[in-house]
C-alpha positions as CSV (number, residue, x, y, z in Angstrom):
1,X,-29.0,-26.9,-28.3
2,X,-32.5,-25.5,-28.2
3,X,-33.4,-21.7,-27.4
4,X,-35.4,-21.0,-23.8
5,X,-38.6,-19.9,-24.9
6,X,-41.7,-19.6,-26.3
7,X,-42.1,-21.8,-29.6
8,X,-45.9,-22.3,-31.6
9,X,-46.4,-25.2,-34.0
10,X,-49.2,-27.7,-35.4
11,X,-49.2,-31.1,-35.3
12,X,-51.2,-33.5,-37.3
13,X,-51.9,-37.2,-38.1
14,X,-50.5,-39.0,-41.3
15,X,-53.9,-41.5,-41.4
16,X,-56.5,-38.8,-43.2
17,X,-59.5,-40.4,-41.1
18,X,-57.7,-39.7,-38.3
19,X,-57.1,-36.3,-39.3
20,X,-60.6,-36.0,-40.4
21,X,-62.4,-37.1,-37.1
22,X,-60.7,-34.4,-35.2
23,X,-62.8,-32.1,-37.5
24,X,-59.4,-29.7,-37.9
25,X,-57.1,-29.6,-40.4
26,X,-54.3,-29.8,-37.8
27,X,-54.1,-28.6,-34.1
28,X,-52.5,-25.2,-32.8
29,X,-50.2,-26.0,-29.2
30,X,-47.6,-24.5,-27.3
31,X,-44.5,-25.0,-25.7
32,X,-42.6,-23.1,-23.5
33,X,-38.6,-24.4,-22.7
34,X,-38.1,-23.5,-19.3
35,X,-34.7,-25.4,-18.6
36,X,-31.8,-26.4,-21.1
37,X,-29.1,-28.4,-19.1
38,X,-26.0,-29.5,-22.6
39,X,-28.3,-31.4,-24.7
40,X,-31.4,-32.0,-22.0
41,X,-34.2,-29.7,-22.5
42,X,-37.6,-29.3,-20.4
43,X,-40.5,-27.5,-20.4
44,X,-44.7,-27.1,-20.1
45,X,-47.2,-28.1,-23.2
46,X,-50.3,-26.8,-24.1
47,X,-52.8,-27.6,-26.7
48,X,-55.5,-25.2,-28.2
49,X,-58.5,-26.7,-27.6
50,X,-60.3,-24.9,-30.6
51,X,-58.7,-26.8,-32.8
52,X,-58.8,-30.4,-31.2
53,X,-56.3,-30.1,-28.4
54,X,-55.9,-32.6,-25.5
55,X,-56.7,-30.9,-22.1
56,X,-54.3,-29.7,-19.6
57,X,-51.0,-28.0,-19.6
58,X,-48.8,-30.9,-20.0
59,X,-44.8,-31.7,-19.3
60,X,-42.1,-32.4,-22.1
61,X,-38.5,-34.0,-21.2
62,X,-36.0,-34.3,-24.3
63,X,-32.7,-33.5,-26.3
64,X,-30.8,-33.1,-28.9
65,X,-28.0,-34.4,-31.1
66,X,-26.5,-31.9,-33.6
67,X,-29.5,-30.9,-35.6
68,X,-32.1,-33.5,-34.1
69,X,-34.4,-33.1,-31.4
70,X,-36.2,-35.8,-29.4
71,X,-38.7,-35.0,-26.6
72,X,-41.4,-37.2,-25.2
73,X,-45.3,-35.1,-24.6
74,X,-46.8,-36.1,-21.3
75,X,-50.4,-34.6,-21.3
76,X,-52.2,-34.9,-17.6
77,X,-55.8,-35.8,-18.8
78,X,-56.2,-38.5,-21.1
79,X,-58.5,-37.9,-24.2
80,X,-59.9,-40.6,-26.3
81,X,-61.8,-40.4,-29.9
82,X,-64.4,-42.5,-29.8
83,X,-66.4,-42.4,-33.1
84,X,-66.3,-41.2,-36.9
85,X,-68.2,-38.0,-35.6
86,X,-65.4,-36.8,-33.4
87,X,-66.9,-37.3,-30.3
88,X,-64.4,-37.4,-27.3
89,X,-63.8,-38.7,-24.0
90,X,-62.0,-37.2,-21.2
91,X,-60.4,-39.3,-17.9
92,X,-58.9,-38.0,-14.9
93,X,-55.5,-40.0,-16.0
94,X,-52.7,-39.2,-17.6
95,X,-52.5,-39.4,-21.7
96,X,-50.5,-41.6,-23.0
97,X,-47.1,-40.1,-23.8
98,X,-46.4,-38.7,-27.2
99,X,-43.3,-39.2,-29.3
100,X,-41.9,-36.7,-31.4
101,X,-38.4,-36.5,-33.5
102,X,-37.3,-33.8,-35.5
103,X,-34.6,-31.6,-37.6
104,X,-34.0,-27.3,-36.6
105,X,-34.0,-25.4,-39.5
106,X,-30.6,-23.4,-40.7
107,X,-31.0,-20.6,-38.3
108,X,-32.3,-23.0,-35.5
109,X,-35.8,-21.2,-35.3
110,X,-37.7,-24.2,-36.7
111,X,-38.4,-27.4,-36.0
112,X,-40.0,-30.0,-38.1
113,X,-40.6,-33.8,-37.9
114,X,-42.3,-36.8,-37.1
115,X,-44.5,-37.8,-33.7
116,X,-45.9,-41.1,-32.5
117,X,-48.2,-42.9,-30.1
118,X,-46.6,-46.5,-29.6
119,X,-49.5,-49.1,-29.0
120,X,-50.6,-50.1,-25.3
121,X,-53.5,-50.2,-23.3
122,X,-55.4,-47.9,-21.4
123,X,-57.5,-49.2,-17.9
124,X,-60.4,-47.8,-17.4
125,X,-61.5,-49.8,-14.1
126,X,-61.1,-53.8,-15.2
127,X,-61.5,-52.9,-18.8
128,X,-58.3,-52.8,-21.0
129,X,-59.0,-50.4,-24.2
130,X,-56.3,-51.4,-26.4
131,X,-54.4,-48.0,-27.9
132,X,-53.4,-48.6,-31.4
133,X,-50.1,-46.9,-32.9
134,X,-50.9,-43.8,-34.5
135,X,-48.6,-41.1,-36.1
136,X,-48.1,-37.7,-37.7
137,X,-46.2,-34.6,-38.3
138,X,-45.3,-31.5,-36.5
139,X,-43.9,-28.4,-36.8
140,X,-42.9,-25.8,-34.0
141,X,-41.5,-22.2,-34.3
142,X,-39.6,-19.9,-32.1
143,X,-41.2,-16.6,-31.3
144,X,-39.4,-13.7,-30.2
């Protein structure tokens, strides 16, 4: 079971030119669990947006099993990369959602593991912008 609260983490991606056009070594965010029902968890996301954060306070919706968690990110303005320089694009829509699996330390205070993007498209009027699959890793800390 995870702990109602306030957990801090990074996240980054495994591809080091995707890492690199963000122009951060990884990105700062922030979640709050709100509601643990057995293994169900929910809560509110936020990114820091001084370190390359998607906009919004956003919704997460997950579990766990023993010592894994699973929780899906669901972000309410969709944020695109668009070149090498880091330039990026933001759309009244929701983001596509984010992925993320992971392990609690010992003393259940950390979390570490693995997040994805799974590939789809994106319409942006009559124009589908494919959404290629994209990973990283993550880490998230309880604060007390």
């Amino acid at each position: 079971m995870i702990k109602i609260g306030h957990w801090v983490g990074q996240y980054k991606f495994n591809k080091a030119i995707h890492q690199k056009i963000t122009g951060f070594d990884s990105t700062n965010f922030e979640i709050t669990i709100t509601k643990v029902d057995n293994n169900n968890f929910y809560g509110k996301v936020q990114d820091d947006l001084t370190t390359g954060g998607i906009e919004g306070i956003g919704e997460i919706q997950g579990k766990t099993i023993g010592d894994s968690v699973e929780f899906i990110k669901q972000m309410p303005v969709l944020t695109l990369l668009v070149d090498k320089n880091g330039t990026r694009k933001t759309f009244s829509k929701k983001h596509q959602k984010v992925y993320y699996s992971g392990t609690f330390s010992d003393d259940r205070k950390l979390i570490s593991g693995q997040w994805k993007f799974k590939f789809g498209f994106i319409w942006l009027g009559l124009i589908p912008i494919p959404i290629f699959p994209t990973n990283g890793t993550w880490v998230l800390k309880l604060t007390e």
